[in-house]
C-alpha positions in Angstrom: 16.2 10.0 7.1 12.8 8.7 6.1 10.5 10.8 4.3 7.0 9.8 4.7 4.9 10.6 2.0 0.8 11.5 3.2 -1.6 9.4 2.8 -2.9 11.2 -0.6 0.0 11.0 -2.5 0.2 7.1 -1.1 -3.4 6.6 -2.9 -2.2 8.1 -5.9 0.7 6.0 -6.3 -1.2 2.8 -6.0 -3.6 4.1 -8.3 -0.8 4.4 -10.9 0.3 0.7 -10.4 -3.2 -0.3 -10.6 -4.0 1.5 -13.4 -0.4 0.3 -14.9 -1.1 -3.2 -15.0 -4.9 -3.9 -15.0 -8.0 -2.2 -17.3 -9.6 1.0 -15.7 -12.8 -1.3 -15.3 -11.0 -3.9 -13.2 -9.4 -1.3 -11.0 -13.0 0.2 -10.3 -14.2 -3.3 -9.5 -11.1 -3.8 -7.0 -11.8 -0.9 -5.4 -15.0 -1.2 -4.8 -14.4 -4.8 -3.4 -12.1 -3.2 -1.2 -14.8 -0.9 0.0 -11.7 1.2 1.4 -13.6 4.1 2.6 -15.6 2.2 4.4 -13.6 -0.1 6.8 -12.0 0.4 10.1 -8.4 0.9 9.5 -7.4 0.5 13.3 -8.6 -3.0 12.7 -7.1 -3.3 9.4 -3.7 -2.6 11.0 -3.6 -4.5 13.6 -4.8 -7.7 11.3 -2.0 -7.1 8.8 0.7 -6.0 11.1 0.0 -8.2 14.7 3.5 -10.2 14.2 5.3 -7.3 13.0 7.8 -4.7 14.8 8.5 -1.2 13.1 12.1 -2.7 13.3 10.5 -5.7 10.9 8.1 -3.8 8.8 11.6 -0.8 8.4 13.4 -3.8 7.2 10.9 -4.6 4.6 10.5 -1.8 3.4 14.2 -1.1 2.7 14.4 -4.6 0.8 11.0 -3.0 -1.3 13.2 -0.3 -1.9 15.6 -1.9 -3.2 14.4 -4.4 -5.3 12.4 -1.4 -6.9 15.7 0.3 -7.9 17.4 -2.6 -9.4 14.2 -3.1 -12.0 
């Protein structure tokens, strides 16, 4: 069973790999330039997912998974 995790604690998490690997200055800057808040995610998704299936993006995310636990 997958356990989806909201949308907060999503955030948080890439804010810790942000935060992780670049200087709190450059993560400000990249969020910004994202301007996150302020884009239609509806159109996001279908730009980033339009040749995927939930049966392709489900198999990607398993092989994330994966190559997470092995590091």
């Amino acid at each position: 069973m997958i356990q989806m995790k909201s949308e907060q604690q999503i955030l948080q998490e890439g804010l810790e790999i942000l935060f992780a690997h670049m200087e709190p200055s450059e993560v400000a800057r990249f969020w910004a330039a994202c301007n996150l808040r302020g884009s239609d995610y509806l159109k996001l998704k279908d730009e980033l997912f339009a040749e995927e299936s939930v049966d392709s993006l489900y198999a990607k995310i398993l092989d994330f998974q994966s190559s997470v636990q092995e590091v």
